[in-house]
C-alpha positions in Angstrom: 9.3 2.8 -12.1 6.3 3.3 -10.0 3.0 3.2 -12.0 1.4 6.7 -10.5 0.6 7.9 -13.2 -1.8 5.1 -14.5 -3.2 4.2 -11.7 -6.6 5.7 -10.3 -7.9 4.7 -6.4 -11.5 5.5 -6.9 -13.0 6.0 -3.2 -16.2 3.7 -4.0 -15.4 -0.1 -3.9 -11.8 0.4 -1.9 -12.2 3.1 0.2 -15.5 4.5 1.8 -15.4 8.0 1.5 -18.0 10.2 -0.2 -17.9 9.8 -3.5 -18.1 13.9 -4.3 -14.8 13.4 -1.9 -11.8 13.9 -5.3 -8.4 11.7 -3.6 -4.8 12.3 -5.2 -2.2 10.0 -4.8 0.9 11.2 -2.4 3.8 10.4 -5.0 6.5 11.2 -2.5 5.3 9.2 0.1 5.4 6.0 -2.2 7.1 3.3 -1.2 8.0 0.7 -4.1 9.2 -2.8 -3.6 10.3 -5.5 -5.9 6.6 -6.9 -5.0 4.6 -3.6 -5.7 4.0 0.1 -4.0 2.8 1.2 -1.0 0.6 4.4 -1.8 -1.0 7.1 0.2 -3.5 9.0 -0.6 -5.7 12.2 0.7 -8.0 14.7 0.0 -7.7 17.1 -2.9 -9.0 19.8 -1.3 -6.5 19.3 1.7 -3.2 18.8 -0.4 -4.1 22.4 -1.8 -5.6 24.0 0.9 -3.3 22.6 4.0 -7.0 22.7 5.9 -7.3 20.4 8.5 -11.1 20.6 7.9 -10.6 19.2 4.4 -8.5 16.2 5.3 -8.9 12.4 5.1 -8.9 10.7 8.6 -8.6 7.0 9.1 -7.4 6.9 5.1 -5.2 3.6 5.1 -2.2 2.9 3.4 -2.7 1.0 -0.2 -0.3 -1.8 -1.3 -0.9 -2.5 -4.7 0.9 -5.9 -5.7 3.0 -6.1 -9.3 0.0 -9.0 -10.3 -2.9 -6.0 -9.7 -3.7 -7.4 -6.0 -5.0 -4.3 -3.8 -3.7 -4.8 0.5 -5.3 -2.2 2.4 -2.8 -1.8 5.3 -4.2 -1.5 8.8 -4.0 2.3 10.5 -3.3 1.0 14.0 0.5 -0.2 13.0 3.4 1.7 11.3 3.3 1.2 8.0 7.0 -0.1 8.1 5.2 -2.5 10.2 2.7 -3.7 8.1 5.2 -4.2 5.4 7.4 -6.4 7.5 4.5 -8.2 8.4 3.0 -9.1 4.9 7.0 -10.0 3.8 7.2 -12.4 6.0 3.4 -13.6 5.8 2.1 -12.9 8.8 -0.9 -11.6 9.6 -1.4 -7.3 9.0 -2.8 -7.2 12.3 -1.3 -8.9 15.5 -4.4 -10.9 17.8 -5.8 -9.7 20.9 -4.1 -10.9 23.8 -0.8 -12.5 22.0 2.4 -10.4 22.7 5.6 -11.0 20.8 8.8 -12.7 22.0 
């Protein structure tokens, strides 16, 4: 069961966003895993209004751990990525300069 319900992603201290700037949760874009929940998020104002003026840019993806540990997820990657990536304990974001095999 994923805990949307109870759980609130204030944007100060996790995100910096204006703090007049009210984020929901996207519930149908969670992803859950037996570790935890990968949850987006966005603007109020632009899940009501469809404005592109009203919505969150840059907003990363949140992976919130069964044990209460917050992952922000990198932008630059899929998230699919970043998911295989902290499974298998590697680094969220590949180095500069090192390809993969």
């Amino acid at each position: 069961m994923c805990p949307v319900k109870s759980l609130e992603i204030k944007p100060h201290g996790i995100i910096e966003h204006d703090d007049r700037i009210e984020v929901v949760i996207l519930a149908e874009r969670t992803i859950e895993k037996s570790y935890g929940w990968v949850f987006r998020y966005q603007s109020k104002k632009y899940v009501e209004s469809k404005e592109m003026r009203d919505m969150l840019i840059g907003n990363c993806p949140i992976l919130v751990t069964k044990s209460g540990e917050l992952v922000l997820l990198p932008t630059s990657v899929p998230v699919e990525e970043s998911i295989r990536r902290y499974e298998l304990g590697l680094p969220l974001l590949q180095k500069r300069g090192v390809r993969r095999s």
